[in-house]
C-alpha positions in Angstrom: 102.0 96.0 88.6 103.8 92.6 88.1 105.0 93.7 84.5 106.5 97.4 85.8 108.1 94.7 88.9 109.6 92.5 86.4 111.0 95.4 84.2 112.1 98.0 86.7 112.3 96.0 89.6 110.2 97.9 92.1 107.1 100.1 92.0 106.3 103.1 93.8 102.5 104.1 94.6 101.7 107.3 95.6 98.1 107.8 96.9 97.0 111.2 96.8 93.9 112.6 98.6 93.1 115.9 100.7 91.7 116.2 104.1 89.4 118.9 105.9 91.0 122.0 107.6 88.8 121.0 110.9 88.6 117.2 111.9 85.1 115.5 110.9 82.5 113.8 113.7 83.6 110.0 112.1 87.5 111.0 112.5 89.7 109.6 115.1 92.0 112.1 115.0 89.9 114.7 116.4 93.2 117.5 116.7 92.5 120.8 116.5 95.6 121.7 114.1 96.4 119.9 111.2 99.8 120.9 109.1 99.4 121.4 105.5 100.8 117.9 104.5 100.0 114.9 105.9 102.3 111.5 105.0 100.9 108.5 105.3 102.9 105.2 105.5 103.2 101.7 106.1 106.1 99.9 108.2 105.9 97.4 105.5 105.7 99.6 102.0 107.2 102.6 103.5 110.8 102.9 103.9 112.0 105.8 105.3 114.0 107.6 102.6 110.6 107.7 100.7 109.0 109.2 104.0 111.6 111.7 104.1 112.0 112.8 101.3 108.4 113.7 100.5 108.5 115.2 103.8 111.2 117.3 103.1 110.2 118.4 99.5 106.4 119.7 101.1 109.3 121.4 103.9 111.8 122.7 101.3 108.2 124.4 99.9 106.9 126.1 103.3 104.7 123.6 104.1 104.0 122.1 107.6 104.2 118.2 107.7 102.8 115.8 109.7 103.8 112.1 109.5 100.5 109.8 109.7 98.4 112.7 111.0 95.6 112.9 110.8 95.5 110.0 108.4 97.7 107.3 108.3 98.7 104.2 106.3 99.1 103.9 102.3 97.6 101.9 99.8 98.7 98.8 98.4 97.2 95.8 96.5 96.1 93.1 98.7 98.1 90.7 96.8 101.5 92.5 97.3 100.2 94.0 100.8 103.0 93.3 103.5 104.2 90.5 101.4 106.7 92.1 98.3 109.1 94.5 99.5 109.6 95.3 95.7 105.8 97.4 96.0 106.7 100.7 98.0 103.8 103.1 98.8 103.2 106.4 100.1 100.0 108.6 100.3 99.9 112.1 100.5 97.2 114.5 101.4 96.7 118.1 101.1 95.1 119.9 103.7 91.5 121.7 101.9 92.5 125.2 103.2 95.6 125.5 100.6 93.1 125.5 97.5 89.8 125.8 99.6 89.3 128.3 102.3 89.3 132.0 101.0 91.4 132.9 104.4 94.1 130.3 103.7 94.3 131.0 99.8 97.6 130.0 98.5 99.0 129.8 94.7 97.6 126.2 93.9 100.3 126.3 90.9 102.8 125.8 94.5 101.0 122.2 95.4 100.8 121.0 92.2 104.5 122.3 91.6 105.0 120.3 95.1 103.6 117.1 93.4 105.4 117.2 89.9 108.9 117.8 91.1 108.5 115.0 93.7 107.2 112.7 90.5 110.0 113.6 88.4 112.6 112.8 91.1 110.9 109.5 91.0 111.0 109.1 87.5 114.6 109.5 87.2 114.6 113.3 85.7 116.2 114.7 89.1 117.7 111.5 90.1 117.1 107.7 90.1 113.9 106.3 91.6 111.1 103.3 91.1 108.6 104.0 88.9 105.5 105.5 90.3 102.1 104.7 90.0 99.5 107.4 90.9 96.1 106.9 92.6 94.1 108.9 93.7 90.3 108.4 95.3 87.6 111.2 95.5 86.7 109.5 99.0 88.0 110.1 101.7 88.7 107.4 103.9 89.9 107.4 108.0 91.3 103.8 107.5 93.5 102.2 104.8 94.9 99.0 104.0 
């Protein structure tokens, strides 16, 4: 990360993950409905043009978006965590039922369409942004960084 800081001047995480349709016993958020989207953030790594404009891409797509619900928070490395405002992070995480749950089937081609036009905004191709590192865990987790 220090070497895409020093040549682009910021970096932009992304954390992707997906959730269960129905809350899990070890969940705090124990909510019976859950949107399609959930946007995590961090008051430090977050600002809110990166929170709204994911939120409004998943929108502009017909997606319901919750804001750190049922998960909340976004991953950064502990040595840049709430200490370089040059390292912004956002996680986002698909609910299972839109590529899960026979019920619920949508075109998966329309999440991962979701995802790619977001990360091409970022890189530049629809308009200027940080650089964007993706990760992405099989776990899932109820508590972040």
């Amino acid at each position: 990360m220090n070497g895409i800081i020093a040549q682009a001047g910021r970096c932009l995480i992304i954390d992707c993950h997906s959730f269960p349709s129905a809350a899990l016993p070890y969940e705090t958020d124990q909510s019976k409905t859950r949107a399609d989207i959930c946007i995590g953030t961090d008051p430090f790594h977050t600002p809110p043009f990166i929170r709204d404009a994911v939120a409004a891409g998943a929108k502009a797509m017909d997606f319901s978006v919750a804001i750190d619900a049922p998960f909340s928070g976004a991953l950064v490395p502990i040595s840049y965590y709430r200490k370089d405002r040059r390292v912004l992070s956002v996680m986002i995480e698909v609910n299972r039922r839109l590529y899960m749950e026979k019920r619920f089937m949508r075109d998966k081609s329309k999440e991962l369409d979701f995802m790619d036009k977001y990360a091409a905004s970022e890189r530049g191709e629809m308009s200027p942004g940080p650089p964007i590192v993706l990760v992405s865990y099989p776990c899932h987790r109820s508590r972040y960084l």
